[in-house]
C-alpha positions as CSV (number, residue, x, y, z in Angstrom):
1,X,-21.9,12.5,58.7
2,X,-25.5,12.3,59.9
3,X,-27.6,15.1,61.8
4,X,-28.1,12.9,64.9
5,X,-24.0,12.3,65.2
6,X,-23.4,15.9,64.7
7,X,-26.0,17.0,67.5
8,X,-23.9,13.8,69.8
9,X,-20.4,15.5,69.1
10,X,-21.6,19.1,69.3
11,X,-23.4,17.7,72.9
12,X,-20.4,15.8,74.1
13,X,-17.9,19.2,72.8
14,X,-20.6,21.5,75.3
15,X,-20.5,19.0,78.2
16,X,-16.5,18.8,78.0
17,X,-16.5,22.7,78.4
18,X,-18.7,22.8,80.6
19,X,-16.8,20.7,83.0
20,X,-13.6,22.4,82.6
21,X,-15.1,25.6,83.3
22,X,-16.5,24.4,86.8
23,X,-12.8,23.1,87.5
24,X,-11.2,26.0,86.1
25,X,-14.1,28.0,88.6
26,X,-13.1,25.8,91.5
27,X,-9.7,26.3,92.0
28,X,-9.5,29.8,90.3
29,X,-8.9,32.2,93.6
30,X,-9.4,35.5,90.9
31,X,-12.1,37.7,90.8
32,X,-13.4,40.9,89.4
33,X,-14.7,43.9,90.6
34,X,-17.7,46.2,88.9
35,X,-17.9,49.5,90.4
36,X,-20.3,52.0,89.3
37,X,-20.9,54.6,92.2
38,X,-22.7,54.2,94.6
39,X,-22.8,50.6,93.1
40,X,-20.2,47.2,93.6
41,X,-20.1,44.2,92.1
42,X,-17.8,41.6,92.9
43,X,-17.7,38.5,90.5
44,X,-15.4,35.7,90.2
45,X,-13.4,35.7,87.1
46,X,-14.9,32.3,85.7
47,X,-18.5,34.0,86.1
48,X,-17.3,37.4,84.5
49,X,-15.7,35.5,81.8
50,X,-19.3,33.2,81.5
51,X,-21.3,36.3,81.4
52,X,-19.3,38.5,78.9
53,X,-19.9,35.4,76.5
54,X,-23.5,35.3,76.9
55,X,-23.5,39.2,75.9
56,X,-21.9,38.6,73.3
57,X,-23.4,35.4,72.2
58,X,-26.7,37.6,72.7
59,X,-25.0,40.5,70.6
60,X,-24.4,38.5,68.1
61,X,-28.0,36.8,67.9
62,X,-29.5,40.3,68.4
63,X,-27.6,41.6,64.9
64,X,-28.2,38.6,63.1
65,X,-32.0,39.4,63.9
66,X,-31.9,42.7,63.0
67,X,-30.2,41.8,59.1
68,X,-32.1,39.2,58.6
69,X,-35.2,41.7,59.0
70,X,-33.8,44.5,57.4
71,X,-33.3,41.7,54.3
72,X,-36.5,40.2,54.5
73,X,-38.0,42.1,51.7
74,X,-34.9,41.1,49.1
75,X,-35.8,37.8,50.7
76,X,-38.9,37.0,49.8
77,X,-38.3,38.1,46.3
78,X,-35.3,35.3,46.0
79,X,-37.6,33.1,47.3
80,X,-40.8,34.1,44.7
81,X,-37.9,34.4,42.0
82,X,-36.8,31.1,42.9
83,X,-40.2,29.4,42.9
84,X,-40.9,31.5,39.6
85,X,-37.6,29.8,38.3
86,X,-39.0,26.3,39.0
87,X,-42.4,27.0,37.3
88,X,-41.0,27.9,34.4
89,X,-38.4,25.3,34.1
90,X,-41.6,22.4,34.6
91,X,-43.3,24.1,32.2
92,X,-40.6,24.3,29.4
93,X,-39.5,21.0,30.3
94,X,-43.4,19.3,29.7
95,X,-43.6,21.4,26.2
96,X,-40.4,19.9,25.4
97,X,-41.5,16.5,26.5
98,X,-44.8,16.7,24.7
99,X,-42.7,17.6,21.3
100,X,-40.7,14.6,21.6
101,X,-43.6,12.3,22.1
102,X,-45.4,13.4,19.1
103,X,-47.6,15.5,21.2
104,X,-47.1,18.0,18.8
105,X,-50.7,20.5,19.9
106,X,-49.8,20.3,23.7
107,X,-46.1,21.2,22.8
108,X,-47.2,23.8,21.1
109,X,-50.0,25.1,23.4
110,X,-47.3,25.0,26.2
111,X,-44.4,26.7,24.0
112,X,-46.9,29.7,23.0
113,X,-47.9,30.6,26.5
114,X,-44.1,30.4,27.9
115,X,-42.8,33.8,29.5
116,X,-39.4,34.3,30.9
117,X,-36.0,35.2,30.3
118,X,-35.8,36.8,26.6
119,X,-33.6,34.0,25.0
120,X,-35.7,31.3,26.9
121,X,-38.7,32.8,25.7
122,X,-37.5,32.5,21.7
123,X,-36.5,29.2,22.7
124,X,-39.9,28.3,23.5
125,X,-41.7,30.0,20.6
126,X,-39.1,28.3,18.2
127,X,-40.6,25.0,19.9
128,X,-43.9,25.9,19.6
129,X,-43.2,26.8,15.7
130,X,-41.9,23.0,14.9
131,X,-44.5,21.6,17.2
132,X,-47.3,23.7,14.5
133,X,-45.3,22.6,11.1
134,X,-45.6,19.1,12.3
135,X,-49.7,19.6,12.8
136,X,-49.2,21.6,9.5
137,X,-50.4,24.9,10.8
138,X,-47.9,26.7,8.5
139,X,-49.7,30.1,9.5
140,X,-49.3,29.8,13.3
141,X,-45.6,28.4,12.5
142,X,-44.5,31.0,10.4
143,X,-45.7,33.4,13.2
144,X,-43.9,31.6,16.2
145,X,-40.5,31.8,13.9
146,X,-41.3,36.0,13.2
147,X,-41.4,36.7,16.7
148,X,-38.7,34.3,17.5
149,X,-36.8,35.6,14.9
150,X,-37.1,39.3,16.9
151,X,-34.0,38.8,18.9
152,X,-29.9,39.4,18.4
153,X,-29.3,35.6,18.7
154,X,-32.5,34.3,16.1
155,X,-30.0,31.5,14.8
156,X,-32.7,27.9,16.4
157,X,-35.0,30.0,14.3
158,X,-33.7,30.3,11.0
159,X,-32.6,26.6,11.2
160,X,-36.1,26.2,12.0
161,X,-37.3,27.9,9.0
162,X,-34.9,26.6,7.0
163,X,-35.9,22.9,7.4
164,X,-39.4,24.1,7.6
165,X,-38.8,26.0,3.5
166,X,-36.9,22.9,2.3
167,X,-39.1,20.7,3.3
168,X,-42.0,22.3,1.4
169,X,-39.6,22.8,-1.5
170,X,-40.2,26.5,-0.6
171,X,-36.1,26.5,-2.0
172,X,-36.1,30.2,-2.3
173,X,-37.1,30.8,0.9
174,X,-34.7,27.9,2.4
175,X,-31.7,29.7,1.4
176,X,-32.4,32.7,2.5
177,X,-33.0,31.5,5.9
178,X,-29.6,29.6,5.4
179,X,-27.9,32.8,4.2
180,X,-29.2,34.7,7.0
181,X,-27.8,31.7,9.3
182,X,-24.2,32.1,8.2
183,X,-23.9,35.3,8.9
184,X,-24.5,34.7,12.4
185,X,-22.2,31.6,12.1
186,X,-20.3,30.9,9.3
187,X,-19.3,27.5,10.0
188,X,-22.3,25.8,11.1
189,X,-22.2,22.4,9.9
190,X,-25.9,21.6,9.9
191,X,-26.3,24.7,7.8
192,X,-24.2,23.7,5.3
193,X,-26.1,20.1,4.5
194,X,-29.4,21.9,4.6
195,X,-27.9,24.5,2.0
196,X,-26.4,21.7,-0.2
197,X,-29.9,19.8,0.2
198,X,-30.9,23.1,-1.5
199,X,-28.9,23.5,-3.9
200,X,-28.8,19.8,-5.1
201,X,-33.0,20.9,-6.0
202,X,-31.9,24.0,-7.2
203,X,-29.4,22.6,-9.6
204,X,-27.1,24.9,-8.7
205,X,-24.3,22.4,-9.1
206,X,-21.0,24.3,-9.1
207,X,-21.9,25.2,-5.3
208,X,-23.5,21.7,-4.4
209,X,-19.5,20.8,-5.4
210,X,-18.1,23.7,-2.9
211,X,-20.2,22.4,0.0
212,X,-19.4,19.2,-1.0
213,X,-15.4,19.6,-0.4
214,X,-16.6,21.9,2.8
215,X,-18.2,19.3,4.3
216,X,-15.4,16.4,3.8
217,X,-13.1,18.6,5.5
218,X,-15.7,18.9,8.6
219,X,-15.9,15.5,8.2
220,X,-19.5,16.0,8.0
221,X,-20.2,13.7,4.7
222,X,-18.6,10.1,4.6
223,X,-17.0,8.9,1.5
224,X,-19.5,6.9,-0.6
225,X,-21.9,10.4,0.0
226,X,-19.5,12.6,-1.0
227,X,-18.4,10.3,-4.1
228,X,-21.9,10.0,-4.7
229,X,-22.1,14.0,-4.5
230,X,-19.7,14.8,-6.7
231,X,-21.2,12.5,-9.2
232,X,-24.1,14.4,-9.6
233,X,-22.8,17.7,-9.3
234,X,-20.6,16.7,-12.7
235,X,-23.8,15.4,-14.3
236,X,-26.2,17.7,-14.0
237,X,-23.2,20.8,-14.8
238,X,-22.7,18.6,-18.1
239,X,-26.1,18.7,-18.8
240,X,-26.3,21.9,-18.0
241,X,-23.5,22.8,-21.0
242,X,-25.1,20.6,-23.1
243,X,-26.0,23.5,-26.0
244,X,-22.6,25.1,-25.4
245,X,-20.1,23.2,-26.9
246,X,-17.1,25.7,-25.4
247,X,-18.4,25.6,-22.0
248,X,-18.6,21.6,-22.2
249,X,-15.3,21.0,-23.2
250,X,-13.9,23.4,-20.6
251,X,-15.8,21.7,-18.2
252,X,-14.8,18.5,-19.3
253,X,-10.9,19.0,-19.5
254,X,-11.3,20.2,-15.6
255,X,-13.1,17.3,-14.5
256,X,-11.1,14.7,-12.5
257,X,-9.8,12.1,-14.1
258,X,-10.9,9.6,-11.8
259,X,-14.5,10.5,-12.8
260,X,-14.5,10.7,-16.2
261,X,-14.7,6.6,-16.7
262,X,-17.5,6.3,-15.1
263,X,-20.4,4.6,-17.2
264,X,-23.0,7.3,-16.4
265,X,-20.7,10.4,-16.4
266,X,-18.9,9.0,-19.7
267,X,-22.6,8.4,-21.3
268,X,-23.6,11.8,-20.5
269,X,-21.1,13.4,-21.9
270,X,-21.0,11.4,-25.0
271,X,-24.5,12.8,-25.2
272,X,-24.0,16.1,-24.7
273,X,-21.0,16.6,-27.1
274,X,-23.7,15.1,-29.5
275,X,-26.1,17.3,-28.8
276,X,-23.3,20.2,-29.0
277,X,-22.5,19.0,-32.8
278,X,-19.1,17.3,-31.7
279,X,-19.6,13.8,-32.4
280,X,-15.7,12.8,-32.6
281,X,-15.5,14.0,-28.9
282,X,-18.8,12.0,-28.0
283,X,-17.2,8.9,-29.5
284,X,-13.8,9.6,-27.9
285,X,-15.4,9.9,-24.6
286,X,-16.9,6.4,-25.0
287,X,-13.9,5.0,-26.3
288,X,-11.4,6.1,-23.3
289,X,-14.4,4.8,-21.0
290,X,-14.8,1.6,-22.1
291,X,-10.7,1.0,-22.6
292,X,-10.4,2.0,-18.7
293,X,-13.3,-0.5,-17.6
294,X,-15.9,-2.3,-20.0
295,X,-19.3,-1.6,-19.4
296,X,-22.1,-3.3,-21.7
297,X,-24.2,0.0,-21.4
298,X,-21.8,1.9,-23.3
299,X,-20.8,-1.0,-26.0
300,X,-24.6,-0.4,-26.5
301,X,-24.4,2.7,-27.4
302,X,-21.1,3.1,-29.2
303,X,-23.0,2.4,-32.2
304,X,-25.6,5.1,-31.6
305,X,-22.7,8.1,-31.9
306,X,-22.0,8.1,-35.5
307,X,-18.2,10.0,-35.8
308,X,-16.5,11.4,-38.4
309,X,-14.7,8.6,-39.0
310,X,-16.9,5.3,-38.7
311,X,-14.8,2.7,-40.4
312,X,-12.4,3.3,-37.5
313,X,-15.0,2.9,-35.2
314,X,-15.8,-0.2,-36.7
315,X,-12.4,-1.2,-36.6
316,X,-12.3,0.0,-32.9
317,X,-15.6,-2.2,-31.8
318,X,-13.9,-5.0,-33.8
319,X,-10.9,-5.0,-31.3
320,X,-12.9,-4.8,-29.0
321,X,-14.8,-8.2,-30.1
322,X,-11.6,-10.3,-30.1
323,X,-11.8,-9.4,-25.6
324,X,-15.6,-9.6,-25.4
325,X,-16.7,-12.1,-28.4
326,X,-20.0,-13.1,-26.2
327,X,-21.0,-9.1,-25.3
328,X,-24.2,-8.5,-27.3
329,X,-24.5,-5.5,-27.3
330,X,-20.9,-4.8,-28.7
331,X,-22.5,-7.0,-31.0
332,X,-25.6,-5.0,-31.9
333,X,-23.3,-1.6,-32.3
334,X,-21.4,-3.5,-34.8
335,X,-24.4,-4.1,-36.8
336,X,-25.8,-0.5,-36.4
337,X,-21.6,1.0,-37.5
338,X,-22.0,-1.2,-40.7
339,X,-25.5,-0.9,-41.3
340,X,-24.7,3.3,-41.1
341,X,-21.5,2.6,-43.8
342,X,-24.5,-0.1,-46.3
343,X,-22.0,-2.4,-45.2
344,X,-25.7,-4.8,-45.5
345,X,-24.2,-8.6,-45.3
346,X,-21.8,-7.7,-42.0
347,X,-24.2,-6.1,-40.2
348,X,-26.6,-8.5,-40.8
349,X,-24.1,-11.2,-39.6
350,X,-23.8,-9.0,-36.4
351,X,-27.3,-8.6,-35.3
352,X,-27.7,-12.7,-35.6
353,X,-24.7,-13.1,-33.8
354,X,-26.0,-10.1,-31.1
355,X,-29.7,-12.3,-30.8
356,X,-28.0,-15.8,-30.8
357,X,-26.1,-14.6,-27.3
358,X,-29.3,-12.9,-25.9
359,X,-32.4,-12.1,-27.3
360,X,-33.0,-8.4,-27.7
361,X,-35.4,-6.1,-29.7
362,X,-33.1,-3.8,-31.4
363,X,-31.5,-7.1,-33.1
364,X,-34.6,-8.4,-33.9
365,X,-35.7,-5.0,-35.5
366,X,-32.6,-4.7,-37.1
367,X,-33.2,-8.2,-39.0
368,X,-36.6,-7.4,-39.6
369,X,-35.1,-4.1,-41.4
370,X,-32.8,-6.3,-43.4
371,X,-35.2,-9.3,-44.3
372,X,-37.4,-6.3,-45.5
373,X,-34.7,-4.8,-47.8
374,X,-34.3,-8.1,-49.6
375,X,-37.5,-9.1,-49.8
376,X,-38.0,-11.9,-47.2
377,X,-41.0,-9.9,-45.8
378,X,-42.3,-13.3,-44.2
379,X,-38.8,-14.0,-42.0
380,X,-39.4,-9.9,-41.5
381,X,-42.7,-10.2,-40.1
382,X,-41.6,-13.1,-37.8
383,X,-38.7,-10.9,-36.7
384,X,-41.1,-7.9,-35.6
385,X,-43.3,-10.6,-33.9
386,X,-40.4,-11.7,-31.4
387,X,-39.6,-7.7,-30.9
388,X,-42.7,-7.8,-30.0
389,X,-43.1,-10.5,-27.7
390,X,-40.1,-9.4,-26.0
391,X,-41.3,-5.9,-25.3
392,X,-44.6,-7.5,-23.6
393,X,-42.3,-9.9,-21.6
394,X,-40.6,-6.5,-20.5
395,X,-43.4,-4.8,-19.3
C-alpha cells in the first residue's frame, strides 16, 4: 500500500472521529467539574475527555523527545558504524572485483590497506596475497599469508599457501601448509587433491593410493581419474621395488587383479623382476598378460626376457602364432627366443616372416646379424641400409 493511500485512510479514520465526537458532544447532557480552591472549572465531558487525550498525546511526544535525546549519542555511533559498515563492504567488494578481472596490483593495493573486523581483515590480506603471486611478487605474498596466517581460523590462508608451494614445486613446503590445514579440518576435500597433487610429484605413492580411495568415497575424483590414479600409483611403487626382489613380489601378489593385465603395469613389472634377477617371474608376468588380452607391445618384448626355460617360451610364442600368425612382432620375439637357443635357420625364418608383415629395424638388424654369420656380407650390408632408412623415416 502506497504512502499517499495510507495518509487518505488515516485522514478519512480522523475525520470519522471527529464527527462522532461532535455528535457524541451534542447530545451528551454530562459534564465535569475541576475544583481547585478558590478555583472552578466546569467542562463538558466530551471536552474533558478531548483534553485528557491531548495531555497525554503531549506526554507521550514529550518522553519520546526526551529518549530520543538521552540516545542521541549511541545514535550517532549506529549511524557512523553503519556508514563505516558500507565503506568497508565497497571497498572489499572492488578488491574482490579487481582480482577477478585480472586486475591483480589494484586487488592487491585494495586488499593491503583493508581494516575491519579481525576475520574480514585476514580475508582481505589472503586476497591481497593471491592478487601478489599472480604479479609474482612472492615476497609481498608470502608476507600477506604470515599476517593472515596470525589468527585462530588461518585455514583461506594455508590453502592459499598451499596452491601457492605447489605451484612453484616448493613440494616441501606445500604439505606442510596442507598438514597444517587438516588439522583445522580434517575432511576438507580441496585439501585432499592439492595433497595428492603433492604427493603424485613427491612419489610418495602408497599415500597418492590412500587419497585416492578418500577421494572416490567423497566423490571428489570420477572414475577414469581415479583408474587413471591407481595406475600410477602401482607403477611408480613397482619401480620403486625394482632392486628388492622381496618387496616386489609382496607388492605384486597384493595388487588387484584387475590391474595386473594391463600392458604398461604388466611391462613394468616384467622389468623390474628382471632387474631384481627373477626372470621366470618377468616372463610369467608377460605371459598371464598377454593370455588375458593380446597386446603387440608385450609380444615385442617377450623375446627380450630370456627365462629359465626358453624352449618353453618358444613353444609358448609358438601357440601363440597359430591365434596371431600376422603379429610381427610375435614374430620378431620368435626370432630373438631361437636366435638366444643358436636355433640359426628358425630364427632366421622368423625375422623374414616378422619384415614380410611390416617392415621394422630390429628384423632387418636381425638378418643383417645372420647374413653376416654366413658370410653373405653383401645381403648384410643391404639389410643395415633399410634399418637405416627406416630409422630416418622415423625421425
Amino acid at each position: 500500500m502506497g504512502t499517499p493511500l495510507r495518509w487518505l485512510i488515516s485522514l478519512i479514520i480522523v475525520a470519522v472521529i471527529a464527527v462522532a465526537l461532535a455528535l457524541a458532544g451534542r447530545y451528551d447532557p454530562g459534564y465535569v467539574v475541576l475544583v481547585y480552591p478558590p478555583w472552578r472549572a466546569e467542562l463538558s465531558f466530551i471536552s474533558f475527555i478531548l483534553l485528557l487525550a491531548l495531555l497525554m498525546g503531549g506526554a507521550y511526544m514529550l518522553t519520546r523527545l526526551a529518549v530520543a535525546t538521552l540516545n542521541l549519542p549511541r545514535t550517532v555511533r549506529e549511524r557512523k558504524a553503519r556508514k563505516e559498515a558500507e565503506r568497508q563492504n565497497a571497498g572489499f567488494t572492488d578488491a574482490l572485483a579487481a582480482y577477478l578481472e585480472g586486475r591483480f596490483q589494484e586487488a592487491e593495493k585494495l586488499s593491503a590497506k583493508f581494516t575491519a573486523e579481525p576475520r574480514r581483515e585476514m580475508l582481505a590480506r589472503v586476497l591481497a596475497a593471491r592478487s601478489a603471486h599472480e604479479s609474482r611478487a612472492h615476497g609481498r605474498r608470502d608476507a600477506y599469508l604470515a599476517e593472515a596466517k596470525d589468527n585462530d581460523r588461518p585455514l583461506a590462508a594455508l590453502y592459499a599457501e598451499a596452491e601457492a608451494k605447489l605451484e612453484e614445486r616448493d613440494l616441501p613446503g606445500a604439505l606442510t601448509a596442507i598438514e597444517a590445514g587438516k588439522l583445522l579440518m580434517p575432511t576438507h576435500t580441496a585439501l585432499a587433491r592439492l595433497e595428492l597433487k603433492t604427493r603424485q610429484q613427491l612419489g610418495q605413492w602408497d599415500e597418492v593410493l590412500k587419497l585416492a580411495e578418500q577421494l572416490a568415497k567423497a566423490n571428489a575424483l570420477d572414475p577414469t581419474a581415479l583408474l587413471l590414479t591407481r595406475r600410477a600409483a602401482h607403477l611408480g611403487n613397482i619401480k620403486r621395488r625394482m632392486h628388492d626382489g622381496k618387496s616386489l613380489a609382496e607388492y605384486w601378489k597384493r595388487m588387484p587383479d584387475s590391474e595386473k593385465p594391463h600392458p604398461a603395469v604388466a611391462l613394468e613389472a616384467a622389468r623390474a623382476f628382471a632387474a631384481a634377477g627373477d626372470a621366470d617371474g618377468a616372463v610369467s608376468i608377460l605371459e598371464e598378460a598377454l593370455d588375458k588380452s593380446w597386446d603387440e607391445t608385450l609380444a615385442a618384448h617377450y623375446g627380450r626376457f630370456i627365462g629359465n626355460k626358453p624352449l618353453g617360451q618358444i613353444e609358448q610364442a609358438e601357440k601363440w602364432l597359430l591365434a596371431h600368425p600376422h603379429d610381427g612382432a610375435l614374430l620378431m620375439s620368435l626370432a630373438d627366443l631361437c636366435a638366444h637357443e643358436r636355433l640359426w635357420g628358425k630364427a632366421q625364418s622368423y625375422a623374414e616372416a616378422s619384415i614380410a608383415v611390416a617392415p621394422n629395424i630390429d628384423g632387418h638388424l636381425a638378418l643383417a646379424a645372420f647374413k653376416e654369420q654366413s658370410g653373405q656380407p653383401g645381403e648384410a650390408c643391404e639389410h643395415v641400409k633399410k634399418a637405416l632408412a627406416l630409422c630416418r623415416n622415423a625421425d
